[in-house]
ROMARKE-619055 format. One record per residue (C-alpha): z, x, y. Coordinates in steps of 0.25 Angstrom, whole numbers, plus 2048, in hexadecimal, padded with zeros to 3 digits. Layout:
# ROMARKE-619055
ZXY;...
//
This chain:
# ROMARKE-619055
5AD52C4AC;5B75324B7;5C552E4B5;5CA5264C2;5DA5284C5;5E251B4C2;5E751F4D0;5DA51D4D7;5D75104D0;5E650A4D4;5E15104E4;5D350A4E3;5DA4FC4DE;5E44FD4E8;5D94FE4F4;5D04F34ED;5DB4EB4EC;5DF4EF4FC;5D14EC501;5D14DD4F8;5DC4D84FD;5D84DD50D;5CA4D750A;5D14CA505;5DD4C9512;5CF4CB51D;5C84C0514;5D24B7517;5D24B8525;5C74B552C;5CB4BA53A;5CD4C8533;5BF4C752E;5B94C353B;5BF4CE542;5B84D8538;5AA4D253D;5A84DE545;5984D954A;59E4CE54F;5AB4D6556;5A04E055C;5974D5561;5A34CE569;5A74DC56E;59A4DE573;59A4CF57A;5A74D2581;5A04E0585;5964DA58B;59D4D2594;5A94DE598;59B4E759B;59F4EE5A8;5924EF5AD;5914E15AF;5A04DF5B3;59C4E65BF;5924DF5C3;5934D35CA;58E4CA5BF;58C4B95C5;5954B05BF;58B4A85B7;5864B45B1;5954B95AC;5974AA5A9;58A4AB59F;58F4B759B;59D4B2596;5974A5590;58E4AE588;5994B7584;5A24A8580;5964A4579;5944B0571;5A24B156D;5A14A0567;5954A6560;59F4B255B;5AA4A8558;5A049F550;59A4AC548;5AB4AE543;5A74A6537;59A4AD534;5A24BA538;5AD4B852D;5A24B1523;59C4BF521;5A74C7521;5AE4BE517;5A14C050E;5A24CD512;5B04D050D;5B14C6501;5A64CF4FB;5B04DC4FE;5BB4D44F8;5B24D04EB;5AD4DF4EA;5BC4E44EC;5C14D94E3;5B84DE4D7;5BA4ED4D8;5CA4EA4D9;5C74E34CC;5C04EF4C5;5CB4F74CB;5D54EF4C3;5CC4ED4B6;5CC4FD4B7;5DC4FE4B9;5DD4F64AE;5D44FC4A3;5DB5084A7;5EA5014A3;5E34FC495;5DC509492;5EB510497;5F250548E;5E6507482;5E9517482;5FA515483;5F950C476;5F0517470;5F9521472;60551A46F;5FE517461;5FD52645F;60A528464;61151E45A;607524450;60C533452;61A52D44F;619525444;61353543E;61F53B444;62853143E;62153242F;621540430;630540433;632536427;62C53F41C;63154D425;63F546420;63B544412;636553411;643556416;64C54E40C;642554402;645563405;653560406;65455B3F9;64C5683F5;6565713FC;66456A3F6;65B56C3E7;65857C3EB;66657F3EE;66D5863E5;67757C3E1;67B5793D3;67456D3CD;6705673BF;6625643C2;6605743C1;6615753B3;6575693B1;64856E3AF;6405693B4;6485603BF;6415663CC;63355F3CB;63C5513CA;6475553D6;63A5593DF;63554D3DC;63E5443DD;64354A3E9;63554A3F0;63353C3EB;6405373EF;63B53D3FF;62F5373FF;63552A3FB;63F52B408;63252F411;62B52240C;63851A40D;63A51F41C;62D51E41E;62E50F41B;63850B424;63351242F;62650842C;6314FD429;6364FF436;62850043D;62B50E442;61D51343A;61150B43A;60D50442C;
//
């Protein structure tokens, strides 16, 4: 499936949504939709040519002859005037199915739009899941990082070369390393609880 622009789907709603409400303003005016009849417009031009032919306005034509003629021409123009209903009839059938063709394709157009917002809004949770995820590692890897340190310190002050009683005990270094590292890890598990005590890591 071709990817389509979030900008072309805001255009293409914008013009549906344009030619709706134009179709909508000429459907409720009738005059408006009677002047876009143009059978009927081209008929009535070609009555009023008829009798501004210059050939026949130089002639001498009789008077009951042009007389005809001018009823015939107020005749046809009643007969235009009733066909106005009929006229607008049509073109209101006409442009109400444009209006429901328009109406539905600005309604897939929004359907569209708003998929797009919930699969947009679906993929932000997603990667705000991972996100809290990858700091909730960071923050447990900082925890024990800190209890690896407090262990290698502890080392460090027993490897220097400072006088002390537990030398001379054999034996003694197995229960200090230990202890120490046991005391640590008891420090990670006890900061590790408050972070989750404080809902700063999931449970």
């Amino acid at each position: 499936m071709r990817a389509v622009p979030l900008l072309a789907i805001e255009e293409l709603s914008t013009a549906a949504a344009a030619v709706r409400d134009e179709i909508e303003h000429l459907l409720d005016d009738n005059e408006d939709m009677a002047h876009l009849y143009l059978t009927r417009k081209l008929i009535q031009f070609q009555q009023s040519e008829g009798l501004l032919d210059p050939a026949s306005s130089n002639a001498i034509v009789p008077a009951p002859q042009c007389l005809r003629r001018m009823s015939s021409y107020k005749s046809g123009s009643l007969v235009t005037s009733n066909y106005w209903d009929d006229d607008v009839e049509d073109l209101e059938m006409l442009l109400e199915a444009y209006f429901m063709q328009l109406d539905g394709t600005r309604n897939k157009i929004l359907s569209v739009r708003e998929y797009i917002d919930d699969t947009e809004d679906y993929v932000n949770i997603q990667l705000d899941n991972q996100r809290n995820e990858l700091i909730q590692l960071q923050l447990t890897l900082t925890i024990a990082s800190f209890a690896v340190a407090l262990d290698t310190l502890i080392a460090g002050i027993f490897g220097m070369n400072i006088p002390c009683k537990l030398y001379t005990i054999n034996g003694i270094f197995g229960y200090v390393a230990g202890g120490a590292s046991a005391f640590c890890f008891v420090i990670f598990l006890l900061i590790l609880g408050y972070a989750r005590w404080k809902k700063l890591l999931g449970s």
